[in-house]
C-alpha positions in Angstrom: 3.7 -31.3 19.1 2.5 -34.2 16.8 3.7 -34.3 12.8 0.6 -35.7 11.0 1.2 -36.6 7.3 0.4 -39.5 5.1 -2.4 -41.1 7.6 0.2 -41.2 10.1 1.7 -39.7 12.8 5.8 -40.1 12.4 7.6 -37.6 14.8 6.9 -35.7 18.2 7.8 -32.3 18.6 9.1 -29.6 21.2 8.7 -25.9 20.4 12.1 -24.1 21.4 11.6 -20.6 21.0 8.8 -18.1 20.8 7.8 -17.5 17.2 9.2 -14.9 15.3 8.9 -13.1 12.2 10.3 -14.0 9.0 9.8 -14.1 5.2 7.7 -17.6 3.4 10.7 -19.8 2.9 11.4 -20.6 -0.3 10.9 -24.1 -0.3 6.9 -23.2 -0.8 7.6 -22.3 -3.6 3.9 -21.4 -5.1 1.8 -22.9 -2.2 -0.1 -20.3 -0.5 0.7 -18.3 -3.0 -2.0 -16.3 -1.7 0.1 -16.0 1.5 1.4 -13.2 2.9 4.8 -12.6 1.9 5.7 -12.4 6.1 4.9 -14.5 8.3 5.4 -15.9 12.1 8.0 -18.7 12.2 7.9 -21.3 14.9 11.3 -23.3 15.7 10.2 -27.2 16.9 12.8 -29.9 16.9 11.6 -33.2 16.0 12.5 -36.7 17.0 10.6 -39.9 15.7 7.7 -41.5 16.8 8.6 -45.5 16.6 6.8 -47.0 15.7 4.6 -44.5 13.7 1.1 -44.4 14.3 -2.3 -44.7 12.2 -5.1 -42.8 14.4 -7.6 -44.9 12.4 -6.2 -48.0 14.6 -6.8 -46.2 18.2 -10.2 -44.3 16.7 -12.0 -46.4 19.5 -9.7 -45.0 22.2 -8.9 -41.3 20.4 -12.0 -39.8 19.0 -13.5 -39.4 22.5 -10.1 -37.0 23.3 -10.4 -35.3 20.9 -11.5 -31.3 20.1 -15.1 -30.8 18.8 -14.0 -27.9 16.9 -11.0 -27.5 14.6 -9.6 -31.1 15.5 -7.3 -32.4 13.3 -8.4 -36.0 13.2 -12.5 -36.8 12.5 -13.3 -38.3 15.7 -15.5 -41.2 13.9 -13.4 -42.1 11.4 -10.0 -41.3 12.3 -8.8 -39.5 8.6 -7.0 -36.6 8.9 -9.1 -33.4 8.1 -7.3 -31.4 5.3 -8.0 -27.7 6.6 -6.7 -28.4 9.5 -2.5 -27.1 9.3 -1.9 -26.1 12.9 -4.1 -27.3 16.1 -4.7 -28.0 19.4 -5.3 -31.5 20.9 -5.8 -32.4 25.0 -3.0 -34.0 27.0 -5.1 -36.9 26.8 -5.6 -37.3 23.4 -1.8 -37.2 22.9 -1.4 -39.8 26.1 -3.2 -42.1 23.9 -1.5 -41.6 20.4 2.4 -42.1 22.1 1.0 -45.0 24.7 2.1 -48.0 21.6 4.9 -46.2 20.5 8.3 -44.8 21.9 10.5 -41.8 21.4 13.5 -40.4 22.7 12.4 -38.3 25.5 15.8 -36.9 26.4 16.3 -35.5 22.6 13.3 -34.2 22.7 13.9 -32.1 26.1 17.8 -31.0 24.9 17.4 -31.2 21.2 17.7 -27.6 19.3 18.7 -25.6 22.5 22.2 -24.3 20.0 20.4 -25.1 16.7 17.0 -23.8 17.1 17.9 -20.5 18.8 16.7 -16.8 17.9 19.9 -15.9 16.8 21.2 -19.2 14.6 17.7 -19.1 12.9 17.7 -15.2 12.1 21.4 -15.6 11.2 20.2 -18.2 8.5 17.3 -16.4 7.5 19.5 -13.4 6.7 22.3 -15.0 4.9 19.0 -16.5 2.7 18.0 -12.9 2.1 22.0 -11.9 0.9 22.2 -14.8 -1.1 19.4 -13.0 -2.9 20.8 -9.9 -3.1 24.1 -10.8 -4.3 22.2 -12.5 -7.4 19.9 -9.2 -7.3 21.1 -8.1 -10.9 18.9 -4.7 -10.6 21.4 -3.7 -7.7 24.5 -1.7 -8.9 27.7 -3.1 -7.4 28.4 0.2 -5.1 24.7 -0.5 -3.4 24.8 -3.8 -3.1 27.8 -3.7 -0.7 25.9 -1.2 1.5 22.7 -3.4 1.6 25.6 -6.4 2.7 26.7 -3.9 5.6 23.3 -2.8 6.7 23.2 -6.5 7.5 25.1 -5.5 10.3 24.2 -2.1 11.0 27.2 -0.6 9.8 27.9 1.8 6.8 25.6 3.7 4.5 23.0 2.6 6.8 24.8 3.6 10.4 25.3 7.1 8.9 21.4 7.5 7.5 20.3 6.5 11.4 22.5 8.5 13.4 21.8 12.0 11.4 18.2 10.9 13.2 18.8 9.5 16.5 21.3 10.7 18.8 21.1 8.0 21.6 19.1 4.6 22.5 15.8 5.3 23.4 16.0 2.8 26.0 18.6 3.1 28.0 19.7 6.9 27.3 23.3 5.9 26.1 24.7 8.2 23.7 28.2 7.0 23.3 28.3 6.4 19.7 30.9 3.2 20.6 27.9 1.5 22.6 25.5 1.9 20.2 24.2 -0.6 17.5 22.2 0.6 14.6 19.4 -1.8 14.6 16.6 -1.7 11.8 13.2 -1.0 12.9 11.4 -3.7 10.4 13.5 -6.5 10.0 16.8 -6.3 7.0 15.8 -9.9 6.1 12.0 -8.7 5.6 12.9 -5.5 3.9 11.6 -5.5 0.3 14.3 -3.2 -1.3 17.5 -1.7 -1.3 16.0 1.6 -0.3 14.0 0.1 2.9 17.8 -1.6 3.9 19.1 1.9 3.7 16.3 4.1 5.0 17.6 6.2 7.9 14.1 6.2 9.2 14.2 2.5 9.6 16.3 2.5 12.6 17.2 3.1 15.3 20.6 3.4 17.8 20.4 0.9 20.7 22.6 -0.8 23.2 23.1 -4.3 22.9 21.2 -5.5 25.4 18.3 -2.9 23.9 18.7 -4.4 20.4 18.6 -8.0 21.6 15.1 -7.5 23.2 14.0 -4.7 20.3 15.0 -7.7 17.1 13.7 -10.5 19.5 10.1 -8.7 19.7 10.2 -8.2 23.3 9.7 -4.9 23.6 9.0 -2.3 21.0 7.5 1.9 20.5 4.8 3.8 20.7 4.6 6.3 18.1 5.1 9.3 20.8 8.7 7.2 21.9 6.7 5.7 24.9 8.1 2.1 25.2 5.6 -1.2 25.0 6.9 -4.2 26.6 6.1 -7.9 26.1 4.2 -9.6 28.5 6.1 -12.5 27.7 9.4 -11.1 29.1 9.5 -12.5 33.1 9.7 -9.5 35.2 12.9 -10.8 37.2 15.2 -11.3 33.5 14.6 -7.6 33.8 15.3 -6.5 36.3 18.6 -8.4 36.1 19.5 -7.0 32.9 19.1 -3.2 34.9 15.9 -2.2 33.2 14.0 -2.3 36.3 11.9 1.2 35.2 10.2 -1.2 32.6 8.8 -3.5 35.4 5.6 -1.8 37.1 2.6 -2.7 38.7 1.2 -2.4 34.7 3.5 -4.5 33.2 2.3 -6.2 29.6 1.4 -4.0 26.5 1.6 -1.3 28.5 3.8 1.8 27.6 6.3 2.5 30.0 7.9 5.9 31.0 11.3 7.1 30.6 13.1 8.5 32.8 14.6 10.7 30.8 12.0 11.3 28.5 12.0 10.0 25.0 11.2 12.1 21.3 8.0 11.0 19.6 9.3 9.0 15.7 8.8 11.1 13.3 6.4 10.3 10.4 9.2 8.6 8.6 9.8 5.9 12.0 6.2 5.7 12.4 5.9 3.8 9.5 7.9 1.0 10.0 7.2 0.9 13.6 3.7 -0.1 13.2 5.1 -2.6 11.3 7.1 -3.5 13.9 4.1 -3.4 16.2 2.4 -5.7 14.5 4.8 -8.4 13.0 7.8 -8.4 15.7 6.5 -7.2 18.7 5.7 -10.3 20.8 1.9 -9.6 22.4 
């Protein structure tokens, strides 16, 4: 990835995870305040570009790499086209932007592997969301401790999802000791105490369940049938003993158990198409 601000392209960029959901960070402040208040956040560690480049210089050499729709640059004139906030540029045209300038290649290839990760980044994300909470004077002090627990799936919120689900709808465990209570739409994206809480917006999963559920990789139909990612690689899979989800249909795709699994109930359904359609990785 390029950073292009200014007239000038100053850093180079590696994506390290798959996007995820998350709430508008709060450094917007009001831009896009027409936004939505969720949205799909994309981890990319940056080194710079030295030294940093004006495309208006290499126009000559550029414009003829670059896209003829959407393109971030004006192949003629080489400013920088202000609708443009995320796109996609040939290997070529990128060859020719880095060929007069250097960057730490080795960085770039390591950098953000710890850092950048699902869980540091969610982890952030969420202690963002209980910084708010704790200032949230609406919240009597008795709630506000149980929002802080559901954080963790433990508490006022444990005891709301277990008088619904009995065992992880993955795997079949029931042991109550193996079991995490794992909310359906995310606790950092809830909107209120009362969606924290909600029985109905969770449900009891094994780790290796809940990793894979919260990471977007697989997720519910609303009869219990499971939909899997077609991002997860079949073999990771089949080493973490789920090999029932890998079939000659594999990708969003509902899977059966082989147990069988309850439909949600109207209450799950809910946040599950939420779920569906801002975790769930397609």
């Amino acid at each position: 990835m390029l950073s292009y601000a200014n007239q000038e392209i100053r850093y180079v960029g590696r994506v390290t995870e798959f996007a995820f959901t998350a709430p508008k960070p709060e450094e917007f402040g009001n831009a896009g305040v027409y936004w939505n208040r969720e949205g799909w956040l994309l981890p990319v560690y940056w080194v710079p570009l030295i030294p940093a480049i004006r495309p208006k210089t290499l126009i000559g050499a550029l414009g003829r790499h670059l896209p003829t729709r959407y393109s971030p640059i004006h192949p003629m004139t080489g400013n920088g086209n202000q609708k443009a906030y995320l796109a996609q540029i040939p290997q070529a045209a990128f060859d020719v932007i880095v060929a007069s300038a250097v960057f730490d290649q080795i960085a770039l290839a390591r950098g953000g592997s710890n850092s950048l990760s699902f869980e540091v980044v969610s982890e952030l994300l969420d202690d963002v969301a209980e910084r708010s909470i704790a200032l949230d004077l609406a919240l009597d002090d008795t709630v506000r401790r149980s929002v802080v627990m559901a954080r963790r799936g433990q508490g006022v919120f444990r005891s709301n999802v277990e008088r619904i689900e009995r065992s992880c709808r993955l795997t079949g465990v029931t042991n109550p000791s193996l079991l995490i209570a794992s909310h359906i739409k995310p606790w950092r994206n809830c909107s209120s105490a009362d969606e924290r809480l909600d029985g109905h917006n969770g449900l009891l999963l094994t780790p290796d369940a809940d990793l894979l559920f919260d990471r977007g990789f697989i997720s519910f139909s609303n009869d219990g049938g499971i939909l899997v990612s077609q991002r997860v690689d079949h073999a990771d899979m089949r080493r973490l003993g789920f090999e029932h989800l890998v079939h000659k249909q594999f990708g969003f795709a509902e899977a059966p158990m082989p147990w069988g699994s309850a439909g949600l109930n109207e209450g799950q359904r809910w946040y599950m198409e939420h779920h569906r359609a801002e975790v769930f990785i397609t």
